[in-house]
N, C-alpha and C positions, 0 to 999 in steps of 0.2 A: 503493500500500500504506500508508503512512502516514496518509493519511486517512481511511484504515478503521477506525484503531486509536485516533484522536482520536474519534469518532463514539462508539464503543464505551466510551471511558472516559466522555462526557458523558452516556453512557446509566447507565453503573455507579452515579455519582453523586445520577441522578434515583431512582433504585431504591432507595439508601442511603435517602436524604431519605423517600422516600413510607416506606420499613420505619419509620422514628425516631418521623414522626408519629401512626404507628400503635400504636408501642408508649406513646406519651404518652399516647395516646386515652384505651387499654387501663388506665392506670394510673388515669387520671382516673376515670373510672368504676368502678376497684375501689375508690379514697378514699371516691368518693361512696355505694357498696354499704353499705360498714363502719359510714360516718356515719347509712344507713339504718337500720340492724342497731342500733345501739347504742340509736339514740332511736326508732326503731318507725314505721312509717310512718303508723297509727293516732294513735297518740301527742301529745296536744296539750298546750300547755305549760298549766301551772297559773295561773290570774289568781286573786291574794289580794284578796277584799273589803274595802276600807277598811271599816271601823264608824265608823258616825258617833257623836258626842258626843251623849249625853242631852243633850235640853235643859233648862234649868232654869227653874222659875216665880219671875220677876219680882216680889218682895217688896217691896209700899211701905209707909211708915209711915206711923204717924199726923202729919197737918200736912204733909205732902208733897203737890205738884201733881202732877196729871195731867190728860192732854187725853180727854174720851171726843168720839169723832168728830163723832156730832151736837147735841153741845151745848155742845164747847169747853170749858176750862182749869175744875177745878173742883178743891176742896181738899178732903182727905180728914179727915172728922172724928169719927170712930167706926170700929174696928173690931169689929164683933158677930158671935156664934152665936145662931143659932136649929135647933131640930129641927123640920121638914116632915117630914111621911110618916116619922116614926123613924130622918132620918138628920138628922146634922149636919150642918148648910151654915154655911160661915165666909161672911163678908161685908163689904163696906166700903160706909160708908156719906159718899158724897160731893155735899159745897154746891159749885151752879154758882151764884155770887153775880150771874153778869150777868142771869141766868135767872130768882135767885130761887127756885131748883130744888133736891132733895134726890135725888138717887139712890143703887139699893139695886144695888151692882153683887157677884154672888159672885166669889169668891175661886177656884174653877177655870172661871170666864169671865172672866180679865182679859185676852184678849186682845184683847179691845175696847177696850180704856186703852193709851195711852204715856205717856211720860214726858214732862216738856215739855224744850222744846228747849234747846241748847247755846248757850253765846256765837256760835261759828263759826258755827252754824244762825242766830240773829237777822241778824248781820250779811251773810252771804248773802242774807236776806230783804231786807234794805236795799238791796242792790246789785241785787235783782229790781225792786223798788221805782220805782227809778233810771231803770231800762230803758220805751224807748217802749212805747205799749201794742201788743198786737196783735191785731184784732178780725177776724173769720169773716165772710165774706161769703154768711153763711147767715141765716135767717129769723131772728127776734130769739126767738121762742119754743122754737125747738132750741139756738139757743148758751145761752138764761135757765135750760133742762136742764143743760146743759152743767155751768153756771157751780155750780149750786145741788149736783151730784155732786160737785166739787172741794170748796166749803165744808166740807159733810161726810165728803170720805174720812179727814177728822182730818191730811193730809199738811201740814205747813205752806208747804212751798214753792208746794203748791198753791193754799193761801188769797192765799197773797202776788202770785200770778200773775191773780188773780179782782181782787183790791184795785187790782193796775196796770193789770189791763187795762179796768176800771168808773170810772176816774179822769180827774174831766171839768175837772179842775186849779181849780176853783169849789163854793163854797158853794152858788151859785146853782138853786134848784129848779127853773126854767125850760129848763135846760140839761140836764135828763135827764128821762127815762120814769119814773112811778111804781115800777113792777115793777125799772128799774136802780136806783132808789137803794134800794131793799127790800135790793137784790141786796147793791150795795153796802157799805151800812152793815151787812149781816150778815155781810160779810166782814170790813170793816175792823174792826169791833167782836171778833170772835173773834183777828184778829190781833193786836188791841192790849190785849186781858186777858193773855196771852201774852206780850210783850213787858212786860209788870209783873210777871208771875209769875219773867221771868226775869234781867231786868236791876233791878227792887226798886226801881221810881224811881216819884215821882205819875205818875197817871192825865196831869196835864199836860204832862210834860215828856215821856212817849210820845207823845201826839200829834203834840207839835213835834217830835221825831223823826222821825213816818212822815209828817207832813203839809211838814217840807223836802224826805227825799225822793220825794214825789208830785209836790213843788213847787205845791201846794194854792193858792190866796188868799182869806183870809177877807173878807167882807164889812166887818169891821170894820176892816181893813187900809184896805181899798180906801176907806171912809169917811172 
């Protein structure tokens, strides 16, 4: 008889247990009903659009540099209006002195122009300068593509990567392809009008700067 009545209460106990988590369930799911109700089950949240900042057009002055891409570092020396077709066109009128060149750039297409670069920008170029070259082990007329798109995209660190990687540490004309020193010198020439426009020193004492770190040898060195 006793063992009947332990059985019976282990059973009581299981029956309490399954009732408790039933009413837990029961609760759980009426929280989650209410929280349906409240915010809708349609209902999606609201995402606020950042707005972005107008941009504003880049004002340069007169006697101020700027790079246009495919002609390199040129000074501004006129700002004109002229009326075309009955409207107004503002304009600047800027000398690329390496070029010998005058251009007619308007004033709502200056985004062809940047500014020339910063201290920190030259000297990053220097320390590109520095670095071995790295050359493509692709046909010399797809990398001579290559190089001639970089010159032009007006990037400087691009020209600077064109100058190290065309740099045969020698004066010597024998040591390169016609078409590399074209290449060449039309890099290093646009990088080093730039490097006077920005650090204000002769045309000489730029070179001795990019031609250390090329680590360059002049022929008249060598002589």
């Amino acid at each position: 008889m006793p063992k009947k009545k332990k059985t019976k209460k282990i059973k009581n106990l299981k029956i309490l247990k399954k009732s408790k988590s039933k009413v837990k369930s029961k609760s759980i799911l009426k929280s989650n009903e209410k929280k349906t109700s409240i915010s809708g089950p349609d209902e999606k949240p609201e995402i606020k659009k950042i707005k972005k900042q107008p941009t504003e057009k880049r004002v340069y002055n007169l006697k101020d540099f700027v790079v246009y891409p495919k002609h390199g570092v040129g000074k501004i020396t006129a700002i004109e209006k002229a009326n075309i077709g009955e409207i107004d066109i503002q304009f600047y009128k800027i000398l690329v002195e390496k070029e010998k060149l005058t251009l007619t750039v308007p004033i709502n297409q200056q985004s062809k122009l940047r500014p020339i670069a910063t201290i920190n920008q030259i000297n990053k170029c220097v320390a590109i300068l520095k670095t071995k070259p790295k050359i493509k082990r692709t046909m010399w007329s797809r990398r001579a593509q290559e190089y001639d798109q970089k010159i032009n995209s007006g990037k400087i660190y691009e020209l600077a990567e064109v100058v190290k990687d065309l740099n045969k540490n020698t004066d010597i004309i024998a040591d390169q392809s016609y078409s590399e020193r074209q290449l060449f010198e039309k890099a290093y020439e646009r990088l080093k009008s730039e490097f006077e426009a920005v650090l204000k020193v002769s045309p000489e004492e730029v070179q001795k700067k990019m031609d250390k770190a090329l680590g360059r040898v002049k022929i008249s060195e060598d002589a």
